[in-house]
N, C-alpha and C positions, 0 to 999 in steps of 0.2 A: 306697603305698610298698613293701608285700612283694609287689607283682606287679613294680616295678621292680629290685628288686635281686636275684629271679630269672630277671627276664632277663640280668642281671648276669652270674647264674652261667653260665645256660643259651645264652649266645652272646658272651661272650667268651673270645677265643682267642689263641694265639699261634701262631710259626712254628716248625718242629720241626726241630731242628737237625740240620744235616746233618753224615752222617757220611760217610765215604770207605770202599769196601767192595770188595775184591778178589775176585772171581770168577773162580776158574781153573778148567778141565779137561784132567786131568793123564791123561795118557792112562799105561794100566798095561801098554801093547805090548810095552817095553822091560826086560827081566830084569837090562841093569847097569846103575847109578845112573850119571848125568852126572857131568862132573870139578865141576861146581858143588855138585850133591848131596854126592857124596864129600867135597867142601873143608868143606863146611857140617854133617856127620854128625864128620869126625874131626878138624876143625880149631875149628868153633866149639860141639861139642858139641849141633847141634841134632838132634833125633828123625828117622827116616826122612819120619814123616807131615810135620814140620813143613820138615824141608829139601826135601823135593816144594814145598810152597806159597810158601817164599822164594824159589824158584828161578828161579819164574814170576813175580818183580817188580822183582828185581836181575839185573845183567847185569856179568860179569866176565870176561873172557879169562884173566889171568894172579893170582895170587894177591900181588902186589905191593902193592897199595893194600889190601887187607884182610886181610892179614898186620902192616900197617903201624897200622892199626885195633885189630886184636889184641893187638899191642904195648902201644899206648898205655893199654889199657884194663889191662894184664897189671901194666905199670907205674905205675897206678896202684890198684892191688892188690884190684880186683876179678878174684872166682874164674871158673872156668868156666861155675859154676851163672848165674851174676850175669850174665854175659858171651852166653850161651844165649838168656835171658830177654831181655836188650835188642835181640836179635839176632831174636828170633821175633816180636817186637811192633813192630819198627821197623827192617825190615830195610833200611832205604839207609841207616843208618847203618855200614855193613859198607862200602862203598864210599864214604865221604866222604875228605875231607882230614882227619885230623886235629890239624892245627896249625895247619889255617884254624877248622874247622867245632868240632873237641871240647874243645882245648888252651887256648882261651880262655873258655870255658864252667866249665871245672875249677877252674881259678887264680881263677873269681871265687868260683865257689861255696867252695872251702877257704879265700880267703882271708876271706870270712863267717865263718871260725870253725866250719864245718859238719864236722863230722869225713868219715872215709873211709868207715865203716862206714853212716854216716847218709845219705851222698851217692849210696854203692852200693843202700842200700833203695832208696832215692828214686826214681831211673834206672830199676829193674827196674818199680817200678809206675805210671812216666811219664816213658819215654826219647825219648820225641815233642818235648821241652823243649830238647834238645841239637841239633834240628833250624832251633829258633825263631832269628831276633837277637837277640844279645847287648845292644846296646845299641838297640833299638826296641822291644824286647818282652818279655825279661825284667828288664832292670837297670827300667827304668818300673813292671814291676810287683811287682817286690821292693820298692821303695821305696814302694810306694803302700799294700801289705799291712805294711811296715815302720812307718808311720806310725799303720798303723790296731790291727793287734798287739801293735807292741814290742819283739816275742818271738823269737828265731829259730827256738824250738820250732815254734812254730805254724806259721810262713811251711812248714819243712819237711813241717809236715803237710798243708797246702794245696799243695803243689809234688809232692807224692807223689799226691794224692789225685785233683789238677785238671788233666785234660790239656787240658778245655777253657778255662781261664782265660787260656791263653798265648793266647787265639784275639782277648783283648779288648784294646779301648783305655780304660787308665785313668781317661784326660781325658775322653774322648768318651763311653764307657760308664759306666766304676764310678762313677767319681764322681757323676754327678749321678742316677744312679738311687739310691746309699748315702744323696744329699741328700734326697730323695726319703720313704726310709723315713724318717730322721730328723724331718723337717718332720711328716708325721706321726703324730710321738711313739712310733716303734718302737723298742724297748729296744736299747741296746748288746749286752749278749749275744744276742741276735734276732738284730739283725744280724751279727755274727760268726759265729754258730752257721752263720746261712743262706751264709755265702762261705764257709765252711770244709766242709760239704756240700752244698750247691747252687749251685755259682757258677753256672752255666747261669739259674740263672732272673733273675739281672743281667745278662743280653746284650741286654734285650731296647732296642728304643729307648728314648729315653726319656720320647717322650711318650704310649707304648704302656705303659710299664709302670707312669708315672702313674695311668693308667687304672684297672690292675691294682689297685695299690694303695688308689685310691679306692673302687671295687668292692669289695674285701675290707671295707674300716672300713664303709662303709654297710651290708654285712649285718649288724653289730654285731658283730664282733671285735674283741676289745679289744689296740693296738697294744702294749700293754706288755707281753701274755700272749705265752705260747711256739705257739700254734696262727697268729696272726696271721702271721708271715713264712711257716710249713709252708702255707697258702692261699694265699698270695701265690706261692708254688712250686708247686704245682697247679695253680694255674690260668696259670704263666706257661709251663710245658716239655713242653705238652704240645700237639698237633697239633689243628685244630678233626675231622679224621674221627677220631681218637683217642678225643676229650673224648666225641662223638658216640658213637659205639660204647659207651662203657663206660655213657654214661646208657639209651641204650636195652637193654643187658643187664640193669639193674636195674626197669626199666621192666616185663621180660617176664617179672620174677619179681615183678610186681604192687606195687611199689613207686613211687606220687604223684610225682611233682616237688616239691609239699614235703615229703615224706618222704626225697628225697635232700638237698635243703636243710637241712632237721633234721641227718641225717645228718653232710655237709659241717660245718657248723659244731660239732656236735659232736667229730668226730674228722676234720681235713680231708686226713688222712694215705692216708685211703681210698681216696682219688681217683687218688689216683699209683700203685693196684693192675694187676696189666695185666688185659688183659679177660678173657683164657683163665683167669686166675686166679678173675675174679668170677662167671664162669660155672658153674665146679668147685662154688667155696665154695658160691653163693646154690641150687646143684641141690642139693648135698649137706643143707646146713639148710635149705630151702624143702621138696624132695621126699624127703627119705629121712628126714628128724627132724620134719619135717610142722610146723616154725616159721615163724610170721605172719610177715609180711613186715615190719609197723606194731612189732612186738616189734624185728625185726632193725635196724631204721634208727634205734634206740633203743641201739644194741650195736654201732658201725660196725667197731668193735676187731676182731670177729667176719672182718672181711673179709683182715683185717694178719697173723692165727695161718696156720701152716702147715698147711693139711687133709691132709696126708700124718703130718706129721710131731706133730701137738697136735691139732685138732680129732676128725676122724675117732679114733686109737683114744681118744681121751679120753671122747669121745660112747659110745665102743662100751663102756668099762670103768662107764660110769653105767648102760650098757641095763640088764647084764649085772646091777649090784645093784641094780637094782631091782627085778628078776625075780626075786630071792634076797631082798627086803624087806629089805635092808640100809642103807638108806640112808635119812638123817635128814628130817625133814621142809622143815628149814631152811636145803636146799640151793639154790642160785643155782646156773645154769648159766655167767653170767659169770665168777662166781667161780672155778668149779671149770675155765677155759676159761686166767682169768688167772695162775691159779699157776703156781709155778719148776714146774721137770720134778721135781727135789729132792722138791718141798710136796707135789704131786700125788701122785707114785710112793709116799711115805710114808703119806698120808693114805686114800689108796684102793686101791692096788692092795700092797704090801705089808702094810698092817693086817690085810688082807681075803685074806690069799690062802692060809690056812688053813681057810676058811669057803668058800671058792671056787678051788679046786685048781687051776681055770682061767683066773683071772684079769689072770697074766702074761704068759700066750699069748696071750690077746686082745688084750690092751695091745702088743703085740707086731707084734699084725697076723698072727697066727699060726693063731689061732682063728677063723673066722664069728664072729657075734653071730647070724646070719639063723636062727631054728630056733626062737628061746627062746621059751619058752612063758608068755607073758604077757598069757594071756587075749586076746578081741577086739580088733579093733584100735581102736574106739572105746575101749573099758574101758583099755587098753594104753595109749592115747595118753592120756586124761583121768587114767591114775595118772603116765605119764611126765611129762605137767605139773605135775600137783600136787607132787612131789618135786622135779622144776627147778625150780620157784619163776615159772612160765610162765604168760598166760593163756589159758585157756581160750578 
């Protein structure tokens, strides 16, 4: 039974959604910007860099129809800033109709009740929406999020949040993959939670995501818990050479297949890291803090911290008191990995930084760590464990 629902993990996949991606080269021959650049820098407020790359995907002779654009957006009392933003992320909206294409789009959303100010966030963080049908593809899926919500709150947070959601079909998609979780016994907020940040991993067919779903409870997730849907989204949004890559980056820092299955189920949050990332992390704690592999697939959280920004100087303000014998015996490295920046900065580098003059620098990123003198590296390493609370 655990050789099959490793294979489970280790070859099923899904399809990696496509995205649309403009490749221009804008050639820098030319010293005065085009009358499109000019129109796009003093008329809709966008940046030199960003009116070069709209320039190259919209096509305008006269400013008649994107004056007219301008307008509509002016009157209904989005700023410049607002206006810029929908302009640089979705530039044919600059040349639409708008009293085919926006003027009904508006009138549905206010008469929702959505205020002006809520509808302008919205548009800025998914103006891709005002492109879709009105009646094929939003009003269907307003009411399908309407029924499952309640809320208009929410529906706006999912409509600011999801630019791929307009992509699906209610009937044919949401629905019977939401039946889906339901059947088996995935909590109501589970599944809300996973449409309100992961609708992509509801695209998938649905007797592929069957699947999905089946795979996940056989490993022994429990569908009422909150990791049960976050698994179910790992393993549905990601590409098989993706999936591929990131198992074999942990592979080559000496970590089993069931040590990333431990892993997986423990924290299945992991898996959605990208690879560049696990690579950074598993060098950084494998070869520079010389931590077991069997330790770390015990610690997946480990992989989710920002080694620029928490790991690395966190690791580097423990070197540092250790080598000063300041620190208690009853240290955990998780713990002191999972503190606020608040709890941390209090507990150890402000308590300490009268004892260790140096200790803010470091934390900083300001200081080496590389010099300290803490004995051999064996004696070094066997005291740096014993005060992590690590095995030897």
């Amino acid at each position: 039974m655990f050789q099959f629902l490793r294979r489970k993990l280790f070859h099923l996949y899904s399809f990696q959604n496509p995205s649309l991606k403009f490749n221009s080269q804008i050639s820098n021959s030319t010293n005065e910007p085009s009358f499109k650049v000019s129109y796009l820098i003093n008329s809709c407020g966008l940046s030199k860099e960003a009116a070069l790359k709209v320039a190259q995907i919209i096509d305008f002779e006269t400013t008649e129809k994107p004056d007219s654009v301008l307008a509509f957006f002016r009157n209904h009392d989005l700023t410049k800033t607002h206006i810029s933003d929908i302009i640089t992320k979705c530039p044919q909206l600059l040349v639409s109709n708008p009293d085919k294409t926006l003027k009904p789009k508006f009138e549905f959303f206010l008469g929702l009740g959505i205020s002006t100010p809520d509808l302008a966030r919205t548009l800025c963080s998914n103006p891709y929406m005002l492109k879709r049908s009105l009646e094929n593809q939003i009003i269907p899926i307003f009411y399908f999020l309407k029924s499952t919500f309640h809320t208009n709150k929410d529906i706006i947070f999912i409509f600011r949040q999801s630019r791929y959601l307009f992509q699906l079909n209610p009937q044919k998609v949401l629905e019977p993959n939401i039946t889906t979780l339901r059947n088996h016994g995935v909590s109501e907020p589970s599944i809300l939670k996973l449409i309100k940040t992961y609708p992509a991993a509801l695209g998938l067919k649905s007797d592929h995501f069957s699947e999905v779903v089946a795979a996940v409870k056989e490993m022994g997730f429990d569908p009422s818990g909150t990791f049960f849907a976050v698994a179910v989204v790992a393993m549905s949004v990601m590409s098989k050479s993706t999936w591929k890559g990131k198992l074999e980056a942990f592979r080559s820092f000496g970590w089993t297949d069931d040590e990333i299955l431990t892993a997986f189920k423990k924290q299945p949050r992991f898996m959605l890291t990208s690879e560049k990332k696990v690579k950074r992390v598993m060098d950084f704690l494998v070869n520079k803090m010389d931590l077991k592999p069997s330790f770390l697939c015990k610690h997946p959280n480990f992989l989710l911290f920002s080694l620029e920004k928490r790991t690395r100087p966190r690791c580097s303000v423990l070197q540092v008191l250790m080598s000063k014998d300041i620190l208690k015996e009853d240290l955990k490295l998780p713990t002191a990995l999972q503190l606020s920046d608040e709890e941390f900065m209090e507990r150890y580098v402000t308590k300490n930084k009268e004892r260790v003059p140096e200790i803010l620098s470091v934390y900083q990123g300001k200081t080496a760590v590389i010099g300290l003198d803490i004995g051999s590296k064996e004696s070094g390493r066997r005291s740096a464990f014993k005060y992590l609370g690590l095995p030897l």
